[in-house]
KOLTIGU-968724 format. One line per field, with one value per residue (C-alpha): residue number from 0; chain; x, y, z. Coordinates in nm, 2 decimals, m for minus. Layout:
REM KOLTIGU-968724
i	NUM, ... $
ch	A, ... $
east	X, ... $
north	Y, ... $
up	Z, ... $
REM end
This chain:
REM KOLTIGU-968724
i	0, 1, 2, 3, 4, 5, 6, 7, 8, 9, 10, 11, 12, 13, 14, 15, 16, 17, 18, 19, 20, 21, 22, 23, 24, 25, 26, 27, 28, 29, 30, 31, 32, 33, 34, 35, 36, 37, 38, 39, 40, 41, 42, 43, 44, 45, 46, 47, 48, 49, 50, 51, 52, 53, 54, 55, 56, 57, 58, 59, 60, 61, 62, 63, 64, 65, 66, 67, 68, 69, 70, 71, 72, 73, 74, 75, 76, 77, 78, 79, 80, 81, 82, 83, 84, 85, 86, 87, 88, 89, 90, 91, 92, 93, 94, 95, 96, 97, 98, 99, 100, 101, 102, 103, 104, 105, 106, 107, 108, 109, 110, 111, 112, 113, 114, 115, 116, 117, 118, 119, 120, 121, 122, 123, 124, 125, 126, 127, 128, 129, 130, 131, 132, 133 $
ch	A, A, A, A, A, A, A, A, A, A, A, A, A, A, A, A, A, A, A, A, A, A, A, A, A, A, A, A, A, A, A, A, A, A, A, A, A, A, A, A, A, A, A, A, A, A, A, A, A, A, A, A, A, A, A, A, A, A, A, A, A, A, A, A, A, A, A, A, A, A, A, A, A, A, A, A, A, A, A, A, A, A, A, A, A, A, A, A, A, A, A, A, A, A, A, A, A, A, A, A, A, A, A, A, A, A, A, A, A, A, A, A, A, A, A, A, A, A, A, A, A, A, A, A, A, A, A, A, A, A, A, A, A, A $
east	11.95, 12.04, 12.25, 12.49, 12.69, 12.78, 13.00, 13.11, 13.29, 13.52, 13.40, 13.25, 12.93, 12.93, 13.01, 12.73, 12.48, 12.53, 12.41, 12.09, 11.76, 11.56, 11.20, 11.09, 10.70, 10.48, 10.18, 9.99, 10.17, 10.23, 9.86, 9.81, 10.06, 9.96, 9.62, 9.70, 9.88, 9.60, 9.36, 9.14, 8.96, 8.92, 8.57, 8.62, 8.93, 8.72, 8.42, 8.60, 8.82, 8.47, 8.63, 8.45, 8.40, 8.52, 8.81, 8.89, 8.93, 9.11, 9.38, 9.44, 9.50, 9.71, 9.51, 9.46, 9.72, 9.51, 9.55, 9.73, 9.41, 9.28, 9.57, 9.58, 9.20, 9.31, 9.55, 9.26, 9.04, 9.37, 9.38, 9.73, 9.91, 10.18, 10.49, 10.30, 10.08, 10.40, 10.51, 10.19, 10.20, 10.53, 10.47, 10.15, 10.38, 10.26, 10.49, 10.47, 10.26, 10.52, 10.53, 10.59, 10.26, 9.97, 9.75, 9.97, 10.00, 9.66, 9.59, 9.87, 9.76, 9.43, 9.57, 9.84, 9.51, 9.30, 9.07, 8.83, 8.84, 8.51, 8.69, 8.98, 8.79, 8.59, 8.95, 9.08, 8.72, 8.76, 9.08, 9.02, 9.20, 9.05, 8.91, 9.03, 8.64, 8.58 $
north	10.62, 10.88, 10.57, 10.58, 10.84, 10.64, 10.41, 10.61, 10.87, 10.82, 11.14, 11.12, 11.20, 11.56, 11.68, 11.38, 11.55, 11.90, 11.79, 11.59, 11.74, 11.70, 11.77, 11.78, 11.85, 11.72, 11.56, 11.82, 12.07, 11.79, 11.73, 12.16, 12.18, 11.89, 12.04, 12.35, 12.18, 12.06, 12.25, 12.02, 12.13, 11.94, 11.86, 11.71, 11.52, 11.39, 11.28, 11.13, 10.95, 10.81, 10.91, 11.08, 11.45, 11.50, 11.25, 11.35, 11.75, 11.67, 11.46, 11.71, 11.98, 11.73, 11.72, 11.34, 11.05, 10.81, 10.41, 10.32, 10.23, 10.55, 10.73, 10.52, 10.62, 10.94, 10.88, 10.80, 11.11, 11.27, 11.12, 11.00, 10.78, 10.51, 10.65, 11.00, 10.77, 10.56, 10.94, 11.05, 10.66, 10.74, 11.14, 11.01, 10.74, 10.40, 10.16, 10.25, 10.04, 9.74, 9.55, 9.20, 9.23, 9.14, 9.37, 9.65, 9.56, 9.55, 9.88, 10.04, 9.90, 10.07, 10.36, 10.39, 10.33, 10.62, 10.42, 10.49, 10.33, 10.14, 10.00, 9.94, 9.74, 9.52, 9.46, 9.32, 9.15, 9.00, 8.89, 8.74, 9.01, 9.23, 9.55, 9.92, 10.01, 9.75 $
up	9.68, 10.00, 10.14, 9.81, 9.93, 10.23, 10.00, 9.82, 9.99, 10.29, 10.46, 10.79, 10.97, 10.98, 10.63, 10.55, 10.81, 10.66, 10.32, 10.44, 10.42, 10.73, 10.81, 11.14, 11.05, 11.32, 11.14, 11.19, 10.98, 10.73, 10.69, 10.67, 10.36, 10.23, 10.22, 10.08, 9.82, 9.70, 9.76, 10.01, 10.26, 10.62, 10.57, 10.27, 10.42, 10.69, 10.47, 10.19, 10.48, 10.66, 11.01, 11.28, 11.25, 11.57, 11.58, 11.22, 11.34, 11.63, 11.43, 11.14, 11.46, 11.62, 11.89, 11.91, 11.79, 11.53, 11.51, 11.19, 11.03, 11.11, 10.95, 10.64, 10.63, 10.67, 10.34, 10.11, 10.26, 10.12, 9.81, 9.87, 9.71, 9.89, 9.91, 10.08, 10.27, 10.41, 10.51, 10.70, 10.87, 10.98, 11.09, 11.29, 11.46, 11.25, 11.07, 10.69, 10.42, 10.37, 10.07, 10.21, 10.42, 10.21, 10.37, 10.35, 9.96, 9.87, 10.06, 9.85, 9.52, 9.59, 9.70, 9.39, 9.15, 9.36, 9.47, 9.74, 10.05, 10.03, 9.71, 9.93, 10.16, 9.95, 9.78, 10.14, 10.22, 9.90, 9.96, 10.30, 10.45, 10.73, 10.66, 10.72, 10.83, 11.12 $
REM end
């Protein structure tokens, strides 16, 4: 991992700094590339993620900042799966999926399978867990 060359070299924090790769991508540019890589189109986003039009535009232009559910519906609208959904959680200002938290498990088993979030939630609902749709 990035952290391994912390042990292993007795260098300081400069010549560690000038190596790393940073992105300082508000979400809003994150979600635009995203989108272009894959050829998705906001409408589509916003449907497949079952937010509000409105709220769902004004998110992607980074006009509004979205709940963590709402992003992590915003992840399946995507089509994401959980390590980029951990990334647009932590680019919109939410705690990443974590794998200790059941929730946060089931949600990223159903988004690793590319499952829809309807599927999601009966998963959770089924699992006495609440629901990303309240």
């Amino acid at each position: 991992m990035w952290w391994d060359s912390f042990a292993s070299g007795r260098s300081g924090l400069r010549p560690l700094l000038a190596r790393a790769e940073f992105d300082g991508r508000a979400l809003d540019a994150w979600l635009a590339d995203v989108m272009a890589e894959r050829s998705l189109v906001r409408s589509d986003v916003i449907r497949a993620s079952r937010l509000n039009p409105t709220f769902g535009y004004q998110i992607i232009a980074g006009q509004r900042r979205a709940s963590r559910d709402k992003l992590i519906q915003l992840a399946f609208g995507l089509g994401l799966g959980a390590s980029d959904a951990c990334e647009l959680l932590e680019r919109g200002g939410a705690s990443a999926l974590r794998s200790f938290v059941r929730r946060d498990f089931i949600i990223a088993y159903a988004l690793e399978r590319g499952l829809s979030l309807p599927a999601c939630d009966d998963l959770l609902w089924g699992q006495g867990e609440q629901t990303i749709q309240t």
